[in-house]
Backbone bond lengths (Angstrom), bond angles and torsions (degrees), N, CA, C in turn:
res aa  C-N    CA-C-N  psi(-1)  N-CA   C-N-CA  omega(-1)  CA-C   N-CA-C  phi
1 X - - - 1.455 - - 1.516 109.46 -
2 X 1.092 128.32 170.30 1.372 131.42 156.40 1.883 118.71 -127.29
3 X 0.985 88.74 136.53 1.559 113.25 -160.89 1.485 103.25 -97.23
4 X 0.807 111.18 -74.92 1.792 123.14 173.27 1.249 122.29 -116.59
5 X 1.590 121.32 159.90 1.153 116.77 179.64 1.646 102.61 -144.98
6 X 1.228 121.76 -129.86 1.817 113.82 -155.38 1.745 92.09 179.47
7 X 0.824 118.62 133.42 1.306 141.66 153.51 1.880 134.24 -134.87
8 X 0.995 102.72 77.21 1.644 110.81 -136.79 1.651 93.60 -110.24
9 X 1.417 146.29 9.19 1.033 148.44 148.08 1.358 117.97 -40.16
10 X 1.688 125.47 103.95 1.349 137.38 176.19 1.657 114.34 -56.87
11 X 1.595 115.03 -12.49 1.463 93.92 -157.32 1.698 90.22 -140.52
12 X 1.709 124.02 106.63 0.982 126.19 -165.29 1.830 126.93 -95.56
13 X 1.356 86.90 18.01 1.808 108.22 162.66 1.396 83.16 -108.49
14 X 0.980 161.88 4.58 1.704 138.34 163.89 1.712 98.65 -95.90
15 X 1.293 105.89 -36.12 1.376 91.23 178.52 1.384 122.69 -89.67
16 X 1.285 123.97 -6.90 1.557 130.00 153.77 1.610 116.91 -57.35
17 X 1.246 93.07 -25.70 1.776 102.85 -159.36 2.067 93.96 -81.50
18 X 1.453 98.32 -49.20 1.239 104.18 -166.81 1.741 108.05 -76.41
19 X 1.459 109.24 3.19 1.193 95.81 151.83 1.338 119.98 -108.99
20 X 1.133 134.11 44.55 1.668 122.12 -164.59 1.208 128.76 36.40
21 X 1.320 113.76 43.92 1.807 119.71 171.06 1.579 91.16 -96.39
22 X 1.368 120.54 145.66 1.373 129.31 133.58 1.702 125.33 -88.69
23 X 1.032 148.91 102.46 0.812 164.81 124.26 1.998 141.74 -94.43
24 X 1.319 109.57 -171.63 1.449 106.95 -171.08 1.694 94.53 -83.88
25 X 1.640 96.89 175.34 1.544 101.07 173.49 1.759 87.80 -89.54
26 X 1.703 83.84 -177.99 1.515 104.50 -175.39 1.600 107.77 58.89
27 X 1.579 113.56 4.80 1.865 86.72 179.63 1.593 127.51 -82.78
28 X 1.311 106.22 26.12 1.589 118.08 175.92 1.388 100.56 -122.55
29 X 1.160 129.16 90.24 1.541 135.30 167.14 1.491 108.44 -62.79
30 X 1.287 108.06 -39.82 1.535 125.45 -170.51 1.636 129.77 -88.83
31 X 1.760 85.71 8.76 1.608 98.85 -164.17 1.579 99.02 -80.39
32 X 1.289 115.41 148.13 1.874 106.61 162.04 1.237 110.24 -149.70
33 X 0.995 140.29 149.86 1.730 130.44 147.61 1.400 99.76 -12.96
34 X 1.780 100.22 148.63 1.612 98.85 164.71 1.802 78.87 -153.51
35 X 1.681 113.74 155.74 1.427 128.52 176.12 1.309 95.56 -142.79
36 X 1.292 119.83 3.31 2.020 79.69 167.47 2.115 83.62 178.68
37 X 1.506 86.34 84.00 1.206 121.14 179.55 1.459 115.85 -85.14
38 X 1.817 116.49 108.70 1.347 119.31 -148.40 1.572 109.54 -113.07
39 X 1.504 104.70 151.46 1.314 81.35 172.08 1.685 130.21 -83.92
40 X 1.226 122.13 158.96 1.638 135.94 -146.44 0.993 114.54 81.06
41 X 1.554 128.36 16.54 1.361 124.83 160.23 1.042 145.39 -122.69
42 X 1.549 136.75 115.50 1.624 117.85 -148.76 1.767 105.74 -64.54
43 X 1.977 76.68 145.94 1.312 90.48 164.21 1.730 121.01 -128.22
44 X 1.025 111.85 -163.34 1.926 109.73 177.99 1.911 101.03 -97.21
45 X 1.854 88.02 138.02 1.448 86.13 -177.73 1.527 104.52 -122.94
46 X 0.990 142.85 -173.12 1.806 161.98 158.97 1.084 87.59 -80.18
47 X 1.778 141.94 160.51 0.898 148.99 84.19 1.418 137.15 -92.19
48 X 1.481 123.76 -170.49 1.330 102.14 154.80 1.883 92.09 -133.26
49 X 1.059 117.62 138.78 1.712 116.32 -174.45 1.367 103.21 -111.68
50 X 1.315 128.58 -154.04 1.432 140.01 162.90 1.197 137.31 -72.03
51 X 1.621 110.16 -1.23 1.249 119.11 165.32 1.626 125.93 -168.71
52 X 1.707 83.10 53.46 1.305 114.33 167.99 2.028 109.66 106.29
53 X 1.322 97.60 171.70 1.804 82.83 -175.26 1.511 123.09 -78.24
54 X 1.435 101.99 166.51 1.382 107.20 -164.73 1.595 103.73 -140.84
55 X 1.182 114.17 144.92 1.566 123.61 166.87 1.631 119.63 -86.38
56 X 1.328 104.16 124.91 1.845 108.17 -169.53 1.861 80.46 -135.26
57 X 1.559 88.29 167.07 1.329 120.01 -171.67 1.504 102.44 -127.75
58 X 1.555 117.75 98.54 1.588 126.38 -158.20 1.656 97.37 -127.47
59 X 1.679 115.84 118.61 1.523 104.20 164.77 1.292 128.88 -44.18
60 X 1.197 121.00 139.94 1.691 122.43 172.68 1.498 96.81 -77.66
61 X 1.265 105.60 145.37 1.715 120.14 161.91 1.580 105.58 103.38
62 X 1.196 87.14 127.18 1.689 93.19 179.96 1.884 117.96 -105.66
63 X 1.163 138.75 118.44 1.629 123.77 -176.18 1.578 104.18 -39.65
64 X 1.255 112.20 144.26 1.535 94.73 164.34 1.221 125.18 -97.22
65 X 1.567 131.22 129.20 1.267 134.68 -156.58 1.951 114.73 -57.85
66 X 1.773 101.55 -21.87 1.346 83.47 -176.38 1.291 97.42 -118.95
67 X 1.608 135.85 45.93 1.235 142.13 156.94 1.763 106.74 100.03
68 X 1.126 101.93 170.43 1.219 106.64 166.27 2.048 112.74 97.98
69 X 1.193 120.77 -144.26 1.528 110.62 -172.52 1.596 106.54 -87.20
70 X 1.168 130.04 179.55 1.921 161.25 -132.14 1.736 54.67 -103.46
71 X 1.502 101.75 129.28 1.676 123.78 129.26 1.751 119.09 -79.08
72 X 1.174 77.53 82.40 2.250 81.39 168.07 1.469 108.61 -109.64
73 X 1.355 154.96 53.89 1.501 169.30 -156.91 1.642 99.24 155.93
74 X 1.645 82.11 137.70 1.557 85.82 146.94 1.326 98.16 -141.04
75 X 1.094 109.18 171.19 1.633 112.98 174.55 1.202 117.63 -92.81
76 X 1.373 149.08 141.24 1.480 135.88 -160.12 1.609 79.50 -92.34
77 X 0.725 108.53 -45.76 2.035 110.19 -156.65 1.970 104.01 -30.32
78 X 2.058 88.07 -60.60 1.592 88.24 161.84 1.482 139.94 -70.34
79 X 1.403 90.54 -22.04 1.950 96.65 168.64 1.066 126.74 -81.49
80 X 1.491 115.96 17.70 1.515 130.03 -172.66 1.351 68.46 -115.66
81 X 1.044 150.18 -122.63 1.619 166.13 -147.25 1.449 102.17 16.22
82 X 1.642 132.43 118.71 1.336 121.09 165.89 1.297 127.90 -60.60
83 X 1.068 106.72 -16.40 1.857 114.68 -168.28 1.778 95.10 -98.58
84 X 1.530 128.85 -15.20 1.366 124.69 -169.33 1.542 112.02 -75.46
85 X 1.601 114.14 66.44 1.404 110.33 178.51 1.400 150.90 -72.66
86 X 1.714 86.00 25.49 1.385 106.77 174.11 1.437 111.84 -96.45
87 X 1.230 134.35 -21.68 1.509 137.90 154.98 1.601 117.83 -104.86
88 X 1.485 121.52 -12.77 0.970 111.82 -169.53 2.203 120.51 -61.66
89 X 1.307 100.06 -7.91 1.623 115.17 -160.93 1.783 86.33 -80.08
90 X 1.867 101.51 -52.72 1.186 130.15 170.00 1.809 118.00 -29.59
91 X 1.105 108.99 -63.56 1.304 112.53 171.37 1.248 148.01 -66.63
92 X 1.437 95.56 -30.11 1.675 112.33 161.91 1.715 112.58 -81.71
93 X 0.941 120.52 -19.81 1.342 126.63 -161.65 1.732 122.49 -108.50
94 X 1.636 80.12 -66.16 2.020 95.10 173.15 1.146 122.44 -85.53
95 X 1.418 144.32 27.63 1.361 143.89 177.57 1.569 110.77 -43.05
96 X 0.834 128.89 126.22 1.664 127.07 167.46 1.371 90.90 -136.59
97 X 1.788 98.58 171.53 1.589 107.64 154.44 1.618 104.19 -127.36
98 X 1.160 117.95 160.38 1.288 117.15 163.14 1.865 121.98 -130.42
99 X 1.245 92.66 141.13 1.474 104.91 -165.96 1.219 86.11 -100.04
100 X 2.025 91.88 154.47 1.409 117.70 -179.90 1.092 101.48 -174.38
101 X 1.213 148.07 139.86 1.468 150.94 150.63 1.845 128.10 -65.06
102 X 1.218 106.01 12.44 1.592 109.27 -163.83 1.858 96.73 -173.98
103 X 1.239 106.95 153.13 1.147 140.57 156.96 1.588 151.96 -126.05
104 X 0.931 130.75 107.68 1.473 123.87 -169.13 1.402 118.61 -85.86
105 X 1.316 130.27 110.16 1.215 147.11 146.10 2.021 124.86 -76.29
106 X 1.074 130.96 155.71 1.419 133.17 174.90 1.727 108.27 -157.58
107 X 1.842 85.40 116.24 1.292 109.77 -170.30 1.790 116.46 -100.00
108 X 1.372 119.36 129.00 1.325 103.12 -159.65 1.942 101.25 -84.61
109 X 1.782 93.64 144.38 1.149 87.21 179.39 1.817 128.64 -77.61
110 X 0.870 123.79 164.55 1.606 122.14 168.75 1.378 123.49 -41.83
111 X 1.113 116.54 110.43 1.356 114.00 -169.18 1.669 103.63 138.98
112 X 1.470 112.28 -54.08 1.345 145.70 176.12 1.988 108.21 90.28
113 X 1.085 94.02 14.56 1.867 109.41 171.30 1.649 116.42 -58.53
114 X 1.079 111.56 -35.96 1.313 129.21 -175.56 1.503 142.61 -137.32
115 X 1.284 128.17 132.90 2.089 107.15 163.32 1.244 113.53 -97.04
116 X 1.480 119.85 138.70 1.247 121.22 124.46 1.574 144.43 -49.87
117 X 1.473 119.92 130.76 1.589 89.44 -179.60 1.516 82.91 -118.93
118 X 1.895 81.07 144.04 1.744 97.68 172.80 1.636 106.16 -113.67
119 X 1.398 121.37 158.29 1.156 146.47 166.68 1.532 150.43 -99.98
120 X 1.358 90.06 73.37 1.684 115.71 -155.15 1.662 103.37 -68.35
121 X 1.410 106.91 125.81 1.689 114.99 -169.67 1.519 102.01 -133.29
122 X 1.180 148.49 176.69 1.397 158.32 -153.42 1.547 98.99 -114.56
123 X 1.361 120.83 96.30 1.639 126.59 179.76 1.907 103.77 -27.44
124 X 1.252 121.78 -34.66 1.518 115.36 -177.54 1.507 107.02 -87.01
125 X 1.619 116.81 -9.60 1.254 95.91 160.88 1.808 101.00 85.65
126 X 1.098 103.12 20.09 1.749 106.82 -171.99 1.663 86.83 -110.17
127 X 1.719 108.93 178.92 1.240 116.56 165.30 1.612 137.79 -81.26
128 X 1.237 123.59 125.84 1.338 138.31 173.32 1.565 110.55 -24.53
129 X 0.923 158.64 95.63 2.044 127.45 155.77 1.181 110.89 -104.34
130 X 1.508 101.12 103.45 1.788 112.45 173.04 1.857 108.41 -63.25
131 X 1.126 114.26 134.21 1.644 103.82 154.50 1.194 120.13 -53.48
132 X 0.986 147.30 -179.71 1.916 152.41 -178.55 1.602 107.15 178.51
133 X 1.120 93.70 153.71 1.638 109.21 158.56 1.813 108.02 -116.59
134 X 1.383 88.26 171.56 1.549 109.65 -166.63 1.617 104.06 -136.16
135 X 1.253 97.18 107.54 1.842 88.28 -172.77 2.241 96.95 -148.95
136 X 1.430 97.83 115.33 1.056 114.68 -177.19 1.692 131.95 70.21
137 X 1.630 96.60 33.28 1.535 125.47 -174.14 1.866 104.30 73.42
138 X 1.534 121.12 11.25 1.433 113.71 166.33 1.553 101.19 -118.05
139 X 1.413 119.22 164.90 1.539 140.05 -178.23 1.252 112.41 -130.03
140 X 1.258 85.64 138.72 1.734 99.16 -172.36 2.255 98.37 -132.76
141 X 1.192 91.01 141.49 1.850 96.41 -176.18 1.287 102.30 -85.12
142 X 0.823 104.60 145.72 1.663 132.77 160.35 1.501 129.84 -56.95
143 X 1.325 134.01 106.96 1.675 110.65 -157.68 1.462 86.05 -120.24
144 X 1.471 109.07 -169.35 1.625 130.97 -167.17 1.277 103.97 -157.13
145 X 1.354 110.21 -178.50 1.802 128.70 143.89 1.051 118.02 -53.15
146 X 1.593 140.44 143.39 1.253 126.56 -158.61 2.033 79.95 -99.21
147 X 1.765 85.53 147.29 1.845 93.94 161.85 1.422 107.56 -69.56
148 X 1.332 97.03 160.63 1.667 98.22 158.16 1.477 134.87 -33.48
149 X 1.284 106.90 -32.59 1.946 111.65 178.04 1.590 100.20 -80.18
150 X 1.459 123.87 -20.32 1.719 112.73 179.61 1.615 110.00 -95.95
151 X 1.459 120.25 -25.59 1.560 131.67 -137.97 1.979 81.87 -75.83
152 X 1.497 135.51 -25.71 1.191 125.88 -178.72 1.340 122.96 -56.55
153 X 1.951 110.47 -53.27 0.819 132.00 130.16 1.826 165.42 5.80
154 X 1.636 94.59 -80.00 1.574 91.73 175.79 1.651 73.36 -172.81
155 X 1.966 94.65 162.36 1.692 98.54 -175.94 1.276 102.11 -107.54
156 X 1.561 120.72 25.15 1.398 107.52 162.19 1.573 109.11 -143.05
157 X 1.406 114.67 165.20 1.411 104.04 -166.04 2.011 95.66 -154.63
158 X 1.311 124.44 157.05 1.061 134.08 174.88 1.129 101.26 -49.75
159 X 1.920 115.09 156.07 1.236 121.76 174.17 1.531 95.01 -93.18
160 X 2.049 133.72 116.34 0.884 125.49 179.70 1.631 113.30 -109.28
161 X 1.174 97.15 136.45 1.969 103.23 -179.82 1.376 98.51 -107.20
162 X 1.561 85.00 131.56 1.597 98.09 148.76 0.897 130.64 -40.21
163 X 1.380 132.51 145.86 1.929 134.32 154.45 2.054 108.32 -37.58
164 X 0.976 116.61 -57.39 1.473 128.24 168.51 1.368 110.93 -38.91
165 X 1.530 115.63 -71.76 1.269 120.90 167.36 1.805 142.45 -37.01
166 X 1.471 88.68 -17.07 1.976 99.37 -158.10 1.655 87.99 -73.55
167 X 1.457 105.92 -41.79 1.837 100.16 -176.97 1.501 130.94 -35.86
168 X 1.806 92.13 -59.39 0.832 108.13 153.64 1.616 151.79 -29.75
169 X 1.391 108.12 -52.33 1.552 142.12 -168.97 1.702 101.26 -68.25
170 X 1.978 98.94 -50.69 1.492 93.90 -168.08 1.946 106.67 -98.74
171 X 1.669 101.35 20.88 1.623 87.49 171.94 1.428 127.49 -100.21
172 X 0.887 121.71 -143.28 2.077 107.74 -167.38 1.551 93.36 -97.87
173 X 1.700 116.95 7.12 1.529 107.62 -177.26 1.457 106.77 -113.09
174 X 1.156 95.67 18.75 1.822 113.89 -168.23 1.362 116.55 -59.49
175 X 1.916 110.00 -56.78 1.270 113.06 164.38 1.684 138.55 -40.80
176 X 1.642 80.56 -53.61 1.567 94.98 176.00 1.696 125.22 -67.23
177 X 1.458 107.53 -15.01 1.374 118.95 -171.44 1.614 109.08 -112.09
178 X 1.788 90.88 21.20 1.822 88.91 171.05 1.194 117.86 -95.93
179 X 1.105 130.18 -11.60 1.108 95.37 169.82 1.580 147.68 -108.92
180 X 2.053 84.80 20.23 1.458 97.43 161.14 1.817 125.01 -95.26
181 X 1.550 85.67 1.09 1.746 119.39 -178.52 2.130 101.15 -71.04
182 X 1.484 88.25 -68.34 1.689 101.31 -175.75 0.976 129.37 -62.77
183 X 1.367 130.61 70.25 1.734 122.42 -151.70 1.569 75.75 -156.27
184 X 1.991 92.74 152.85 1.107 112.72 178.37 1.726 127.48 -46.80
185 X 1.229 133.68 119.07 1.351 121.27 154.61 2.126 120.55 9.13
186 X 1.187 111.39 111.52 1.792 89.25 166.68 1.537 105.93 -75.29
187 X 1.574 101.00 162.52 1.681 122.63 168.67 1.308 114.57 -22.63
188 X 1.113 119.74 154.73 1.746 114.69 176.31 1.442 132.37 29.26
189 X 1.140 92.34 27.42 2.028 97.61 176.86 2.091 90.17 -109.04
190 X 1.079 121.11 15.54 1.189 114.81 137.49 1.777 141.63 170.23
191 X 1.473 134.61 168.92 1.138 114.92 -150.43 1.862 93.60 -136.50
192 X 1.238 92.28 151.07 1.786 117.22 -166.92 1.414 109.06 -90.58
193 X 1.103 143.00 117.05 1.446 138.09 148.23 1.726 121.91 -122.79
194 X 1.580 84.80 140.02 1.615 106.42 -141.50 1.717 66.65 -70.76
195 X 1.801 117.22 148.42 1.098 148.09 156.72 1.615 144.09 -82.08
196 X 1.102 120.03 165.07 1.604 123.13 170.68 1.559 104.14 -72.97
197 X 1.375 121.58 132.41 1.836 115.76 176.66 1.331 92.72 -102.88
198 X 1.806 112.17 57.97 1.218 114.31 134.63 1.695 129.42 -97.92
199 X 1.501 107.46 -4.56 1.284 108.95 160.52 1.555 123.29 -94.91
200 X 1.620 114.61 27.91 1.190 127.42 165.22 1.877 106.97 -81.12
201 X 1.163 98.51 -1.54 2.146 104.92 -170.34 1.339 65.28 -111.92
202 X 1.620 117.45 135.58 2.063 106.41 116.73 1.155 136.53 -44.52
203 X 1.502 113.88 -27.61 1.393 111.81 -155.10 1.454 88.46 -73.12
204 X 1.130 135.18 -16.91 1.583 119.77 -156.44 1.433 102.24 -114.55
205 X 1.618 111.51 109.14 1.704 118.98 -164.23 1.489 97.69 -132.89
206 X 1.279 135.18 88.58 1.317 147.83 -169.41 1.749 116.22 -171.15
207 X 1.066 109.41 156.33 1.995 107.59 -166.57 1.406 124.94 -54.00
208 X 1.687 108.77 0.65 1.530 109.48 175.41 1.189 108.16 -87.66
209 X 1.216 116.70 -13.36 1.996 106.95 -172.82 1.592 86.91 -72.14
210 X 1.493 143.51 -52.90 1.388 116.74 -171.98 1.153 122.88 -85.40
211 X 1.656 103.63 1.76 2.327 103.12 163.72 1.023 101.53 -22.42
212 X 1.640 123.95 138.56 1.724 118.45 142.49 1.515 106.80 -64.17
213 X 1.438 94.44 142.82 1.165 104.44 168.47 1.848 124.47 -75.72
214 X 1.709 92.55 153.72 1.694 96.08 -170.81 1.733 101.72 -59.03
215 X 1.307 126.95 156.04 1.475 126.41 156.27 1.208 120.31 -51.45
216 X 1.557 118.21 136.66 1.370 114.65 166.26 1.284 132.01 -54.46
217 X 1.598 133.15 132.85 1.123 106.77 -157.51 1.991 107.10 -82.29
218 X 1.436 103.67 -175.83 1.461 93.32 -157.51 1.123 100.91 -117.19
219 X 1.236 144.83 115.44 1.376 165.00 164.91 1.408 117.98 -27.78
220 X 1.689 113.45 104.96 1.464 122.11 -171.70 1.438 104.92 -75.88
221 X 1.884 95.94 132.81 1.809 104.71 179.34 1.208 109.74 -58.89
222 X 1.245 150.69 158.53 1.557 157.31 161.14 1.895 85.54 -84.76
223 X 1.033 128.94 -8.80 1.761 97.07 -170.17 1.644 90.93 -128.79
């Protein structure tokens, strides 16, 4: 699953730009750094509207209709399913993507006493775009099989699109072309660093939640 993510870009005409919006500068008043982006909290999405795409600011997490915890994942596996009519309205309809530069995963340590959370980012250092749905003005991401760079990790991982792909994703062939869309991450499109478990709080959204973390210390032989 993914739990949190990061959007930590200081300069929000670079990140308009790097998504293919044309627009003026300054048109994100509301833009800021974000490191440990939770769910129930809006974030920036892709769309595509009536006259071409647009950037909205939509809470993550959806109630779940038959009780129980915040739907923030879905699984494509079931949102591919024709009969799954709990996303199926979702898929034809609400496609978004959402950008982010980072992801949070938490891997249990040896022993099983504890997690680490690590902070999986794109080795080039470019931006993330998860697929998502949009169902009842909240968004929920899209997950998979983790690629090889997550499977150490955690066994599930965002559904990530290419830059090439996003066209694709948000046009009327979007549905039909998911499920060569929703597939694991390829090899080396990205790398993990073990973190501060200060982004284990929400409350704490500032550049230490993605510090690497110090090394564990290393256990003196008795012989």
């Amino acid at each position: 699953m993914c739990g949190r993510m990061s959007l930590t870009g200081p300069d929000p005409d670079a990140f308009i730009e790097a998504l293919g919006l044309t627009t003026h500068p300054g048109a994100l008043p509301d833009y800021r750094p974000r490191y440990n982006i939770a769910p129930t909290q809006p974030h920036w999405l892709l769309r595509r509207g009536p006259t071409g795409r647009t950037l909205d600011r939509v809470p993550w997490g959806l109630p779940n209709p038959r009780g129980g915890a915040l739907l923030i994942n879905a699984r494509s596996e079931r949102a591919l399913e024709p009969a799954r009519s709990l996303w199926s309205t979702a898929l034809r309809r609400g496609r978004c993507v959402i950008p982010a530069d980072g992801f949070f995963e938490w891997h249990r340590n040896q022993g099983g006493a504890e997690k680490t959370p690590h902070w999986f980012r794109r080795t080039d250092g470019g931006l993330l775009l998860f697929a998502g749905l949009v169902e009842r003005g909240r968004f929920v991401v899209l997950t998979t099989a983790p690629s090889p760079d997550v499977a150490p990790i955690h066994h599930r991982m965002p559904a990530i699109l290419e830059p090439e792909a996003v066209g694709l994703w948000l046009s009327d062939a979007g549905a039909e072309a998911a499920p060569e869309l929703l597939v694991p991450g390829r090899r080396g499109l990205l790398e993990a660093t073990p973190v501060s478990k200060r982004v284990n709080d929400v409350r704490n959204d500032d550049p230490a939640c993605i510090r690497p973390a110090p090394p564990a210390p290393r256990q003196q032989s008795l012989f």
